[in-house]
mmCIF file of the N, C-alpha and C atoms, coordinates in Angstrom:
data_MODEL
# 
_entry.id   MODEL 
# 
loop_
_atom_site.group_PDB 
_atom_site.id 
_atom_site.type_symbol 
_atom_site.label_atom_id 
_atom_site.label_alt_id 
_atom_site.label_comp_id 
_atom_site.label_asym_id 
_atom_site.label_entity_id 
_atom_site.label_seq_id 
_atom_site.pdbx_PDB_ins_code 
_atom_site.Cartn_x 
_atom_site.Cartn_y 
_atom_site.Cartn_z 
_atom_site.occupancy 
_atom_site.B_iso_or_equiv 
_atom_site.pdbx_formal_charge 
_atom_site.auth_seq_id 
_atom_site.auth_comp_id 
_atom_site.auth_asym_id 
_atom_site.auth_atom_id 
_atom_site.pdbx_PDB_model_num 
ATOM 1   N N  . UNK A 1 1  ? 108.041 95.616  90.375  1.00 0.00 ? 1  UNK A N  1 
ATOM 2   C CA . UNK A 1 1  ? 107.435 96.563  89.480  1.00 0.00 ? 1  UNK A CA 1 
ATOM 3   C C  . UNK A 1 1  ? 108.312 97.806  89.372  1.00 0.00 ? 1  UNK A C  1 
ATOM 4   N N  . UNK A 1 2  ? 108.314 98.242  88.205  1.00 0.00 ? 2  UNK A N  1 
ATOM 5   C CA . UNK A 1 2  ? 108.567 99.510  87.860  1.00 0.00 ? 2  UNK A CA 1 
ATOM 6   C C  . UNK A 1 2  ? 108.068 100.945 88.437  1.00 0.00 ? 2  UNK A C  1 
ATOM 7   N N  . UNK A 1 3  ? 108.936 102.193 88.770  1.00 0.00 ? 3  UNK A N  1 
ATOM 8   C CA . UNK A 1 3  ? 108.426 102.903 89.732  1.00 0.00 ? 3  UNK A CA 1 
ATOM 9   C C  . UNK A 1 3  ? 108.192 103.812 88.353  1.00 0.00 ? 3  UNK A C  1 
ATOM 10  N N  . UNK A 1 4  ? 107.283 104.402 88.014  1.00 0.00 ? 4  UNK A N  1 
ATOM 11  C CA . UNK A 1 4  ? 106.468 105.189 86.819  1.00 0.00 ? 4  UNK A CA 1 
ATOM 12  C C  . UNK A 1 4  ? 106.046 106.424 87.242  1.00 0.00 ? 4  UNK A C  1 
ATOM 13  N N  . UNK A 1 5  ? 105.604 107.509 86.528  1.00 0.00 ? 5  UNK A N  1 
ATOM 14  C CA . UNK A 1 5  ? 104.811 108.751 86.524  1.00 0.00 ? 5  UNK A CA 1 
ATOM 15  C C  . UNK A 1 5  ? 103.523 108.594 85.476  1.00 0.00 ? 5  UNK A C  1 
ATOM 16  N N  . UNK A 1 6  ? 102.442 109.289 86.136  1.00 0.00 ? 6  UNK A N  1 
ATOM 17  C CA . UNK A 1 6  ? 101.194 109.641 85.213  1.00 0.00 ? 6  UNK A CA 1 
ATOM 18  C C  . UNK A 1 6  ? 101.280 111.161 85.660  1.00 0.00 ? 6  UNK A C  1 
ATOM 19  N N  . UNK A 1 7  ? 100.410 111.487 84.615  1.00 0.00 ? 7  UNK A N  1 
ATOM 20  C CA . UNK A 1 7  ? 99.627  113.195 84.790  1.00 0.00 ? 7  UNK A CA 1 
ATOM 21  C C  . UNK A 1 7  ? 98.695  113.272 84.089  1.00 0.00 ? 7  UNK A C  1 
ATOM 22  N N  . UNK A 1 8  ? 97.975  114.292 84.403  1.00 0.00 ? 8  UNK A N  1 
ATOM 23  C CA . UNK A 1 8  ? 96.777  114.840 83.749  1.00 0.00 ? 8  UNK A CA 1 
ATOM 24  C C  . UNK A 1 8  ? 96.915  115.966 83.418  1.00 0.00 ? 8  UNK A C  1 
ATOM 25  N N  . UNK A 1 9  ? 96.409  116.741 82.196  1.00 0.00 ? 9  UNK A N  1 
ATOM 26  C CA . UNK A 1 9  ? 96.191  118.211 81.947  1.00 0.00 ? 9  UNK A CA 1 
ATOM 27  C C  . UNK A 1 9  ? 94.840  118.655 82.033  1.00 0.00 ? 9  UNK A C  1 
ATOM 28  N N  . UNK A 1 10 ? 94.609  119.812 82.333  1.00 0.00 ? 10 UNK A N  1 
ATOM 29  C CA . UNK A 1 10 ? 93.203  120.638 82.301  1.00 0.00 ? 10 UNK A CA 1 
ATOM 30  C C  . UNK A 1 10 ? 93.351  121.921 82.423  1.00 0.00 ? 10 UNK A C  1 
ATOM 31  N N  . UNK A 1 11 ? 93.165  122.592 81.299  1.00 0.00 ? 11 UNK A N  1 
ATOM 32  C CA . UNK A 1 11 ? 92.630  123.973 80.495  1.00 0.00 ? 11 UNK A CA 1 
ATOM 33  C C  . UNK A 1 11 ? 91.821  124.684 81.851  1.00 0.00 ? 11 UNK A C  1 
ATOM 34  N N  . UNK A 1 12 ? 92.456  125.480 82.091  1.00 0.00 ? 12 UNK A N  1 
ATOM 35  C CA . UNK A 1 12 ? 91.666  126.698 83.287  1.00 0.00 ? 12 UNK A CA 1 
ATOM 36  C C  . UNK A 1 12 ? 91.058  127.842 82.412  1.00 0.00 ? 12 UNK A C  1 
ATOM 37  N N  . UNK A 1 13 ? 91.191  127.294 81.635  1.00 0.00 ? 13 UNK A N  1 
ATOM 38  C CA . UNK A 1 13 ? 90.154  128.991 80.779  1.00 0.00 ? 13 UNK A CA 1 
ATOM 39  C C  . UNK A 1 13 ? 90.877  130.503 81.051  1.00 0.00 ? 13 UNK A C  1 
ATOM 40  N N  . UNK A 1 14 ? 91.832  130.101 81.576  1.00 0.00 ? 14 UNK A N  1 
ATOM 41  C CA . UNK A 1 14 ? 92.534  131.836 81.797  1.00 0.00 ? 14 UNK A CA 1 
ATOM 42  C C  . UNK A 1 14 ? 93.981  131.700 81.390  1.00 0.00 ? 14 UNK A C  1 
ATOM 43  N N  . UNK A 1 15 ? 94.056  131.087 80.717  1.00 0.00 ? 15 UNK A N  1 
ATOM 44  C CA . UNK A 1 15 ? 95.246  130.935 80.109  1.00 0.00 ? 15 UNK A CA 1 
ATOM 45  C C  . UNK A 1 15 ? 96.624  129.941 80.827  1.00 0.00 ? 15 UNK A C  1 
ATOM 46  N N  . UNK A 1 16 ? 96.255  129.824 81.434  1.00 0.00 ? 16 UNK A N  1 
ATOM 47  C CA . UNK A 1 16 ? 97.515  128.423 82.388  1.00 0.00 ? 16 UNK A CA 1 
ATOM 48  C C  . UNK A 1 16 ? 96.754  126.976 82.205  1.00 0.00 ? 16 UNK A C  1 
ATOM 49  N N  . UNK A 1 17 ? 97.224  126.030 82.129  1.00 0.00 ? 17 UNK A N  1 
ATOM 50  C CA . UNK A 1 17 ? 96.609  124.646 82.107  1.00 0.00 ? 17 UNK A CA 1 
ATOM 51  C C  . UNK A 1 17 ? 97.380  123.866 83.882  1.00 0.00 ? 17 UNK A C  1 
ATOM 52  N N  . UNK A 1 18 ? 96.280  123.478 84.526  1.00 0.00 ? 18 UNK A N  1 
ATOM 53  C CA . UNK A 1 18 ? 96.767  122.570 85.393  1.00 0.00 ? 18 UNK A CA 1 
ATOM 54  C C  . UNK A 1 18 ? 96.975  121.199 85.211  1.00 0.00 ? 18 UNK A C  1 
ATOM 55  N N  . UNK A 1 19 ? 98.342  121.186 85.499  1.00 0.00 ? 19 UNK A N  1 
ATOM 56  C CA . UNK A 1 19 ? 99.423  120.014 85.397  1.00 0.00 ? 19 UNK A CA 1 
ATOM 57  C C  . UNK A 1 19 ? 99.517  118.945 86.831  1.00 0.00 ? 19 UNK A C  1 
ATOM 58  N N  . UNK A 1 20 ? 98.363  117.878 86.993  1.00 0.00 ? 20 UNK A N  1 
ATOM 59  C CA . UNK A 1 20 ? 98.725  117.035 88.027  1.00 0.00 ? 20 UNK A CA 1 
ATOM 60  C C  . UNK A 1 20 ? 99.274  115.552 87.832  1.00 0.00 ? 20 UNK A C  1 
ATOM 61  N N  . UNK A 1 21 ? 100.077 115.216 88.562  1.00 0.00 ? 21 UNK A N  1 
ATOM 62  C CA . UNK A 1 21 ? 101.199 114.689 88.571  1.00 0.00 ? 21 UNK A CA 1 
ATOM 63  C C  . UNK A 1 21 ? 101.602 113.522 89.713  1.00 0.00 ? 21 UNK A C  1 
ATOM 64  N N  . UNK A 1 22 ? 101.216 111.981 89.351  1.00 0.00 ? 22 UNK A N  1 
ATOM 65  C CA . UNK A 1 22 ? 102.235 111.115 90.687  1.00 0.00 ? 22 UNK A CA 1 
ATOM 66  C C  . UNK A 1 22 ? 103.310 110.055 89.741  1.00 0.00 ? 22 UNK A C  1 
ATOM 67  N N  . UNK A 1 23 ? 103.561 110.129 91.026  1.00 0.00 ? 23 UNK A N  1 
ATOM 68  C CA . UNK A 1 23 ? 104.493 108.392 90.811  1.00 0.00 ? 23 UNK A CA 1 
ATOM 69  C C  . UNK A 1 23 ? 103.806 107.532 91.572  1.00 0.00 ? 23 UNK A C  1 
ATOM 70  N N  . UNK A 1 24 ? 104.102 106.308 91.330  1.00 0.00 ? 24 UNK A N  1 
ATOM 71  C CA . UNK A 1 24 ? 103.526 105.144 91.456  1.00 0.00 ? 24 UNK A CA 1 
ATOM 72  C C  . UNK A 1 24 ? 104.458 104.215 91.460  1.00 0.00 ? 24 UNK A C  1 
ATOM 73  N N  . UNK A 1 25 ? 104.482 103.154 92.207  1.00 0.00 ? 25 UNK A N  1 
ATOM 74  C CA . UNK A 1 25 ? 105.084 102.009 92.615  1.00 0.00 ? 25 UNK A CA 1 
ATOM 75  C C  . UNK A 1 25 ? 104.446 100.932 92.443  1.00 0.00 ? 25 UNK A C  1 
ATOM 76  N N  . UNK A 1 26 ? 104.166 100.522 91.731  1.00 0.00 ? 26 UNK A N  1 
ATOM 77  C CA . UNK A 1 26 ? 103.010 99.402  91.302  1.00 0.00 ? 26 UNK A CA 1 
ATOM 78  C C  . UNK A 1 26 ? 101.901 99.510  91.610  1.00 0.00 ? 26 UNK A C  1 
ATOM 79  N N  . UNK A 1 27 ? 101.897 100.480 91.410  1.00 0.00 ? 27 UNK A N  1 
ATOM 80  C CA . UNK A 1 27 ? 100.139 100.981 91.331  1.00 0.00 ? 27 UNK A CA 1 
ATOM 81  C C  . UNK A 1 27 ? 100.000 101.841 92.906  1.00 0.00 ? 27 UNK A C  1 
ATOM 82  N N  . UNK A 1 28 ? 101.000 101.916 93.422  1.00 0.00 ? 28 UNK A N  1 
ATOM 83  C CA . UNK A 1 28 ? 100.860 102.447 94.624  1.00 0.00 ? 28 UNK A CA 1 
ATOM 84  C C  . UNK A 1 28 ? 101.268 103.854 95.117  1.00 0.00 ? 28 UNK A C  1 
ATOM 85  N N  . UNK A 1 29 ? 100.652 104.901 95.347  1.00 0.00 ? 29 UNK A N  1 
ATOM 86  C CA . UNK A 1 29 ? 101.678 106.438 95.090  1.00 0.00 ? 29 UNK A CA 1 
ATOM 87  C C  . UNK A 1 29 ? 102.455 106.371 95.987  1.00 0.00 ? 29 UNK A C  1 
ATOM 88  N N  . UNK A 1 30 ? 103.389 106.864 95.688  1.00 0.00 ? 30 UNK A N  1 
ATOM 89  C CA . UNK A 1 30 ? 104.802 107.215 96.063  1.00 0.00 ? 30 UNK A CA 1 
ATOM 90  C C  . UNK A 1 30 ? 104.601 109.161 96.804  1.00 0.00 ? 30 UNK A C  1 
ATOM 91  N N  . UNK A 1 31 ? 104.248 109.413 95.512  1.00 0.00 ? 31 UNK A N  1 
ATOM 92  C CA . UNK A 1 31 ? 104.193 111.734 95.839  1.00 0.00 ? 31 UNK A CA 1 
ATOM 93  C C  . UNK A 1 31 ? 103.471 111.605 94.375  1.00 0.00 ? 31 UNK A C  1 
ATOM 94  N N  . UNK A 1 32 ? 102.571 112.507 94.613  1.00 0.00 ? 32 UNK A N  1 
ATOM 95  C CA . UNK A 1 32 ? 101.985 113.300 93.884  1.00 0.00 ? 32 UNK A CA 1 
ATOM 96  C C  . UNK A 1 32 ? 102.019 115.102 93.904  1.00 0.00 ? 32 UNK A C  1 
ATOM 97  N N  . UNK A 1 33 ? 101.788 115.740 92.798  1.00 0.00 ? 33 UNK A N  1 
ATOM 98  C CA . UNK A 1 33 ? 101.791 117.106 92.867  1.00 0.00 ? 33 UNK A CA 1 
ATOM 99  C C  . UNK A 1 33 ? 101.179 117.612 91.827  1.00 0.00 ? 33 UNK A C  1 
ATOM 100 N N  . UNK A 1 34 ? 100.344 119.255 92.449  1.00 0.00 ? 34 UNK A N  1 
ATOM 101 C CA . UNK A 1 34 ? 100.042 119.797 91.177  1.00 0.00 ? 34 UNK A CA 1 
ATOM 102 C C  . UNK A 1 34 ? 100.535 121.631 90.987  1.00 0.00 ? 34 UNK A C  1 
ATOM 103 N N  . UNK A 1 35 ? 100.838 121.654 90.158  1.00 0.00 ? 35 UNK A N  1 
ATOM 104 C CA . UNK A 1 35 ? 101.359 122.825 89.150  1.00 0.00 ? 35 UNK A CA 1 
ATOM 105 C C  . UNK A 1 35 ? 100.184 123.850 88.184  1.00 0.00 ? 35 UNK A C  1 
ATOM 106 N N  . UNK A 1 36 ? 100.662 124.828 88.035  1.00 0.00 ? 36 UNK A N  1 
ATOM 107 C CA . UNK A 1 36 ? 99.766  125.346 86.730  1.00 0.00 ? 36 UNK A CA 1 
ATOM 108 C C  . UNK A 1 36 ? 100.949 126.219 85.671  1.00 0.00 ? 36 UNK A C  1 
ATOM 109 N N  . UNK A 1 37 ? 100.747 126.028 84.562  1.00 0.00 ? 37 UNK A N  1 
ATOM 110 C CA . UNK A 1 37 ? 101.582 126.000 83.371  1.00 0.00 ? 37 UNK A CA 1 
ATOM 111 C C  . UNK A 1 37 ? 101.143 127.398 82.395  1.00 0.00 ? 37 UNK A C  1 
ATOM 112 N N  . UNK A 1 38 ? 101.745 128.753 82.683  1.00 0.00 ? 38 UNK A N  1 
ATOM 113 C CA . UNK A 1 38 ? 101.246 129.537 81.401  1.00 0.00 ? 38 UNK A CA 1 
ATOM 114 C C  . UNK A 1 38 ? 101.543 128.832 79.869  1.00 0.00 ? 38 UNK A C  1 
ATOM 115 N N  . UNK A 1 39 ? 100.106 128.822 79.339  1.00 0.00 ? 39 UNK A N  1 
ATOM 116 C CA . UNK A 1 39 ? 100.754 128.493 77.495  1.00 0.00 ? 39 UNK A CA 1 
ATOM 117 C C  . UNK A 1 39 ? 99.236  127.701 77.288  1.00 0.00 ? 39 UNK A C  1 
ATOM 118 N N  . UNK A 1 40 ? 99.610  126.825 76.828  1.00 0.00 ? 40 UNK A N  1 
ATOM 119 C CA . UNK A 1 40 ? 98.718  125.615 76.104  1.00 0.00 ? 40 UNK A CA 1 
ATOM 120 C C  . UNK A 1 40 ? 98.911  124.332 76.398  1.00 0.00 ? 40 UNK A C  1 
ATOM 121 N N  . UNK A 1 41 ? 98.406  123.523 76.018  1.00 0.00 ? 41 UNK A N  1 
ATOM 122 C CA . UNK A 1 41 ? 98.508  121.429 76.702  1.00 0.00 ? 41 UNK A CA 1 
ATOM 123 C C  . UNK A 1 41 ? 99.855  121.258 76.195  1.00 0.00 ? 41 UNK A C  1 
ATOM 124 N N  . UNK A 1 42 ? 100.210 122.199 75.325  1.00 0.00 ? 42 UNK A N  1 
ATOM 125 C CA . UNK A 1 42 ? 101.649 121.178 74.790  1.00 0.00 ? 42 UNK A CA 1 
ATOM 126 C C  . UNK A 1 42 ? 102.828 121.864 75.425  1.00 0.00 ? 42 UNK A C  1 
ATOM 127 N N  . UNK A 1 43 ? 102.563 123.527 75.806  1.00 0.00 ? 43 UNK A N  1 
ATOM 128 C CA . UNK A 1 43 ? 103.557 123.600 76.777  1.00 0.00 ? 43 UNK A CA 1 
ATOM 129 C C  . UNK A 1 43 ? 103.548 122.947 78.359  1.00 0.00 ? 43 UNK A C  1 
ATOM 130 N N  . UNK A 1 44 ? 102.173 122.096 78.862  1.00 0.00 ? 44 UNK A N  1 
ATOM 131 C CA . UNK A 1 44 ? 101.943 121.592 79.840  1.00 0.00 ? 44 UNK A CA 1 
ATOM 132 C C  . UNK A 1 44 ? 102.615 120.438 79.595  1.00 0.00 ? 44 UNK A C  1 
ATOM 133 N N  . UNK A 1 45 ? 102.796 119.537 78.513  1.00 0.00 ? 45 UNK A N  1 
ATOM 134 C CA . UNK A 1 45 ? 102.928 118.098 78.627  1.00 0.00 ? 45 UNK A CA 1 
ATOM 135 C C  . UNK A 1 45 ? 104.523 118.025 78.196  1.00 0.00 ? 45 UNK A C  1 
ATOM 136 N N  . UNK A 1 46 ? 105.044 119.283 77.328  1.00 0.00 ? 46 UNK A N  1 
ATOM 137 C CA . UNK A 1 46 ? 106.691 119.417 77.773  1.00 0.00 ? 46 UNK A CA 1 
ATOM 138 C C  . UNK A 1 46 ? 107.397 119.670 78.895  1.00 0.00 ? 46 UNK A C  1 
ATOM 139 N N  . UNK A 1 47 ? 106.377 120.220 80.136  1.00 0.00 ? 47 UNK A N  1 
ATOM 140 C CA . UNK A 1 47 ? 106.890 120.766 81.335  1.00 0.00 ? 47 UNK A CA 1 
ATOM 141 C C  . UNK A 1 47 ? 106.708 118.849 81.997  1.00 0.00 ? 47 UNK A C  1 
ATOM 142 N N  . UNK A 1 48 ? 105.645 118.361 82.310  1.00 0.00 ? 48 UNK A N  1 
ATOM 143 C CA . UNK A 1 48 ? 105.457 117.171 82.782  1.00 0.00 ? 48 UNK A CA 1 
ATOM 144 C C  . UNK A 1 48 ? 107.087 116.525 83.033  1.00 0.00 ? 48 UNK A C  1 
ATOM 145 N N  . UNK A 1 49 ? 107.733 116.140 82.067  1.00 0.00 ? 49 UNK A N  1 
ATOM 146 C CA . UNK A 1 49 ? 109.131 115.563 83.144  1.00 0.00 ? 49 UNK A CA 1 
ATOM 147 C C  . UNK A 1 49 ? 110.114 116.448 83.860  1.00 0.00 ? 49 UNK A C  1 
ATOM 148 N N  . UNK A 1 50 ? 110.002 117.708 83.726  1.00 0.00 ? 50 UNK A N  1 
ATOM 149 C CA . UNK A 1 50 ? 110.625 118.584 84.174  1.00 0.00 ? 50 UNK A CA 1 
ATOM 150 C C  . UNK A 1 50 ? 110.006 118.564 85.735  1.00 0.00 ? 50 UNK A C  1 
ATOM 151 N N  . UNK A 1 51 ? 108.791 118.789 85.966  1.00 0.00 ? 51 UNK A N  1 
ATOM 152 C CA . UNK A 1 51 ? 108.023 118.830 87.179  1.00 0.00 ? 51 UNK A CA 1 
ATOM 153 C C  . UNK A 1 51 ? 107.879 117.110 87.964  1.00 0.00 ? 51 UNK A C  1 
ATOM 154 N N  . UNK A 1 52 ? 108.142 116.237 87.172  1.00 0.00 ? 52 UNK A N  1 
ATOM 155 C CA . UNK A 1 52 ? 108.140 114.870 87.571  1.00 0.00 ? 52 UNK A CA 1 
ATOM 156 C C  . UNK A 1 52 ? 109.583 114.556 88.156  1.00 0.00 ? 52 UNK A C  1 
ATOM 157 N N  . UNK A 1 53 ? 110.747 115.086 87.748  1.00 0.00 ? 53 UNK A N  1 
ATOM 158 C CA . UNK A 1 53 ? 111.845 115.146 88.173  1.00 0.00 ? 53 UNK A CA 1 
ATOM 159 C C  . UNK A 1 53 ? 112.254 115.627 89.040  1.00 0.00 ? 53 UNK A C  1 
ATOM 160 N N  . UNK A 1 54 ? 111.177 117.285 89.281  1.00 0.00 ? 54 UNK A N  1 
ATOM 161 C CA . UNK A 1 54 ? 111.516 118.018 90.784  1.00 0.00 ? 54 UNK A CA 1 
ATOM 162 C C  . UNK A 1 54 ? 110.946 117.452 91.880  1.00 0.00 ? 54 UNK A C  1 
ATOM 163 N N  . UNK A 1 55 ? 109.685 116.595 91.628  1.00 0.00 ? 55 UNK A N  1 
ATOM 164 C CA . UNK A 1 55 ? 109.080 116.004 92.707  1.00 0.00 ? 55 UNK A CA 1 
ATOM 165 C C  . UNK A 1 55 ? 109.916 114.707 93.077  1.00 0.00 ? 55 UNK A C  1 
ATOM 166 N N  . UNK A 1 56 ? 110.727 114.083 92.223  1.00 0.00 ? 56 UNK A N  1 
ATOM 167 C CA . UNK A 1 56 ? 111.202 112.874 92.206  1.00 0.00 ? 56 UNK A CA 1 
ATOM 168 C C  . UNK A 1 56 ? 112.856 113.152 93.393  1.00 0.00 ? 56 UNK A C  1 
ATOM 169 N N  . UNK A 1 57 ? 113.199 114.944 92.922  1.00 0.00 ? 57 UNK A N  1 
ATOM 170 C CA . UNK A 1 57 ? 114.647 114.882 93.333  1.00 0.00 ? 57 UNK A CA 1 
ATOM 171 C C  . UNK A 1 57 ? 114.255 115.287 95.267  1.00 0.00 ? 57 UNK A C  1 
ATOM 172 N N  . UNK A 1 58 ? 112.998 116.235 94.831  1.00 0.00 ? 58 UNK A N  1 
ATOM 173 C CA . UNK A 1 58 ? 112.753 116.879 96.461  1.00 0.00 ? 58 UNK A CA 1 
ATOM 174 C C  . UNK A 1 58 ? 112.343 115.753 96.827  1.00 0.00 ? 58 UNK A C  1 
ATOM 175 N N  . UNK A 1 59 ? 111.766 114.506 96.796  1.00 0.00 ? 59 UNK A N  1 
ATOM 176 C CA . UNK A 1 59 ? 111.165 113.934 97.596  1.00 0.00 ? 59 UNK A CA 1 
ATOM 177 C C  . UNK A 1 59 ? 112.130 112.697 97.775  1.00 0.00 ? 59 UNK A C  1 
ATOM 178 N N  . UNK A 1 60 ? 113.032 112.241 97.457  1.00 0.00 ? 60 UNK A N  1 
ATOM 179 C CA . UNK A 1 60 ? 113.853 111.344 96.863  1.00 0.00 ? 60 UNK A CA 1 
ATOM 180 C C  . UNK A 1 60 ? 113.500 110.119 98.684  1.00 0.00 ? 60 UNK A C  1 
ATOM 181 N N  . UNK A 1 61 ? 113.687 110.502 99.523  1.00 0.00 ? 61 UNK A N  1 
ATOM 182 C CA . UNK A 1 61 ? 113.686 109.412 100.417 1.00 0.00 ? 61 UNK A CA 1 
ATOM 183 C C  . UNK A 1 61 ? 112.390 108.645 100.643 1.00 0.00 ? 61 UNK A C  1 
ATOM 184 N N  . UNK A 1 62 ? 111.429 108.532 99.655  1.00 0.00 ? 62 UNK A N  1 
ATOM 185 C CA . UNK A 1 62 ? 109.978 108.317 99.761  1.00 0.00 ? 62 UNK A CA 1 
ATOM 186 C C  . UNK A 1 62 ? 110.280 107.006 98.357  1.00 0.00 ? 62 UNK A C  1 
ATOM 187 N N  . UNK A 1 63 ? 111.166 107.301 97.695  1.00 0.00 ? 63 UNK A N  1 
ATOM 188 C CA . UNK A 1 63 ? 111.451 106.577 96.581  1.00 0.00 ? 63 UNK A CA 1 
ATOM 189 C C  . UNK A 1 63 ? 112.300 105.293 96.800  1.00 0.00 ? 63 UNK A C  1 
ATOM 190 N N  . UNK A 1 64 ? 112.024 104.353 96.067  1.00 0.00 ? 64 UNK A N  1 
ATOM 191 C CA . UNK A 1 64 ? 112.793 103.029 96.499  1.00 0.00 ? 64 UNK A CA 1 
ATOM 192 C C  . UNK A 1 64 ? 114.185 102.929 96.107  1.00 0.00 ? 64 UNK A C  1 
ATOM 193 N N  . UNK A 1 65 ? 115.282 102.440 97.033  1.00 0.00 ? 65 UNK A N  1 
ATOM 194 C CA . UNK A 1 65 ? 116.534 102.653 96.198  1.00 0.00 ? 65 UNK A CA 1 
ATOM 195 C C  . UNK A 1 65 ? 116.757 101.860 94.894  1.00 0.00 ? 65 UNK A C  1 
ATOM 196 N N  . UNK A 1 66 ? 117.700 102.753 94.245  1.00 0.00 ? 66 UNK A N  1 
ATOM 197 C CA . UNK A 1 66 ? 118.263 101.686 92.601  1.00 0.00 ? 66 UNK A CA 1 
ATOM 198 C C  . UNK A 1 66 ? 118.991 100.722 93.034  1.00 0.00 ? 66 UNK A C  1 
ATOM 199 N N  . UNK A 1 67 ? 118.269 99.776  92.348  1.00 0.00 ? 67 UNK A N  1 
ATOM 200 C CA . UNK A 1 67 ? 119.294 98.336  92.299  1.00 0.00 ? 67 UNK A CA 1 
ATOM 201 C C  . UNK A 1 67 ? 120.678 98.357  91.526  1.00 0.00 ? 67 UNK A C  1 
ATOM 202 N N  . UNK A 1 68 ? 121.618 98.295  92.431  1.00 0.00 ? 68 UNK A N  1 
ATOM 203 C CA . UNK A 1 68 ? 122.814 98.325  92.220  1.00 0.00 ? 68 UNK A CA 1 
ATOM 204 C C  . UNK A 1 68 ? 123.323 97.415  90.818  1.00 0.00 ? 68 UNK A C  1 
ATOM 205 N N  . UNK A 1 69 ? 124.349 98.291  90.007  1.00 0.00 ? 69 UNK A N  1 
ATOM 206 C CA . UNK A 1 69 ? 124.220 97.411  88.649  1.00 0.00 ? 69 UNK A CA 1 
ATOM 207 C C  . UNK A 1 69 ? 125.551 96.096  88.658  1.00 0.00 ? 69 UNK A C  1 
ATOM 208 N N  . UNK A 1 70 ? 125.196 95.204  87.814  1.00 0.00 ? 70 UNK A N  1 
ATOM 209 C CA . UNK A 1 70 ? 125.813 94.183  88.069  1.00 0.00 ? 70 UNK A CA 1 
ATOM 210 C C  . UNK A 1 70 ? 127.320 94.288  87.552  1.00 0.00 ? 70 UNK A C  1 
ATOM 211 N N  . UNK A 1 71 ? 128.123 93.806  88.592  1.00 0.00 ? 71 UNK A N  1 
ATOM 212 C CA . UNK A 1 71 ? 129.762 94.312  87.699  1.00 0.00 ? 71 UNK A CA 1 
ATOM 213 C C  . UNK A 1 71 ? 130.183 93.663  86.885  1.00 0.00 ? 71 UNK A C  1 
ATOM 214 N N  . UNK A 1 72 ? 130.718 94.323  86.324  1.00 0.00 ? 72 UNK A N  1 
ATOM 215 C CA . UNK A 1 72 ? 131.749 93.457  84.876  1.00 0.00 ? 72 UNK A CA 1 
ATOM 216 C C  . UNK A 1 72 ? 133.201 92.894  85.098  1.00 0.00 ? 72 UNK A C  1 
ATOM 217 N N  . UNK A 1 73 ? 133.147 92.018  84.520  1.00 0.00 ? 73 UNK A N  1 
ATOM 218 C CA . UNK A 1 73 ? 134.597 91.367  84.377  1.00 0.00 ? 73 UNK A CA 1 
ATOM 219 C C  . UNK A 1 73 ? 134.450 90.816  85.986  1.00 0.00 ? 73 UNK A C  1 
ATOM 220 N N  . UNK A 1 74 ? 135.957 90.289  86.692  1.00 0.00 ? 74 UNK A N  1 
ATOM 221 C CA . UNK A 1 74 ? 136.489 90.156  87.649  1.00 0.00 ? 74 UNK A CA 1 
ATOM 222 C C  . UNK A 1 74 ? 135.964 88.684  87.899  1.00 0.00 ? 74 UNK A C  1 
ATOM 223 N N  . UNK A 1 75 ? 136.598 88.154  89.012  1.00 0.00 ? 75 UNK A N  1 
ATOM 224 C CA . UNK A 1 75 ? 136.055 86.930  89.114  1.00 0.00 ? 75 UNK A CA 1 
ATOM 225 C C  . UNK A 1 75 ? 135.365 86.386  90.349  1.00 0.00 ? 75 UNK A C  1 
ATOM 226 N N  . UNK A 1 76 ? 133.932 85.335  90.257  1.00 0.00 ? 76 UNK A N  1 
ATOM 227 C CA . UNK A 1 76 ? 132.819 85.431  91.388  1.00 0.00 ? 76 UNK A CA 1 
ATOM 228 C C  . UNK A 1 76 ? 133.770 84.587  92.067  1.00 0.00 ? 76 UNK A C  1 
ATOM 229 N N  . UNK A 1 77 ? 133.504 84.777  93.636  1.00 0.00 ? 77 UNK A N  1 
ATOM 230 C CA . UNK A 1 77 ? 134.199 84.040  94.690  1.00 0.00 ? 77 UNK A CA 1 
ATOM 231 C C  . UNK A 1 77 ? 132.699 83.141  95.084  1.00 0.00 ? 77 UNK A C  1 
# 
C-alpha cells in the first residue's frame, strides 16, 4: 500500500481554522499533527502539504523506506 495523508479543517470562530493532519500506511498511522491557520479553509487547505511535508521531513524515521528505482540500461547478471 501506498503511504498517503488526510486532514480535516474546522473554523474556530476567531479567525484561525484548525488544520489536523496524518499519514497513513494502509490505513495505519504513521504521525499525525495539529496546527491552527490565520485566514479562511482555503488558506488552511493550501497550507495542508506544506504542514504534511514538515511532519513527513521531522518525523522521517517512522516512515517506510523508498523503494529503490529500477536501473536502466546495463546488463542483468
Amino acid at each position: 500500500m501506498a503511504v498517503t495523508y488526510s486532514y480535516s479543517v474546522q473554523d474556530m470562530g476567531d479567525g484561525t481554522i484548525r488544520l489536523s493532519l496524518q499519514w497513513l500506511d494502509g490505513g495505519t498511522e504513521i504521525v499525525s499533527g495539529v496546527t491552527h491557520v490565520k485566514g479562511d479553509m482555503t488558506a488552511a487547505k493550501a497550507y495542508a502539504r506544506v504542514f504534511a511535508e514538515d511532519l513527513r521531513r521531522n518525523f522521517a524515521e517512522r516512515f517506510p523506506p523508498e523503494p529503490l528505482p529500477m536501473p536502466e540500461g546495463g546488463v542483468m547478471l
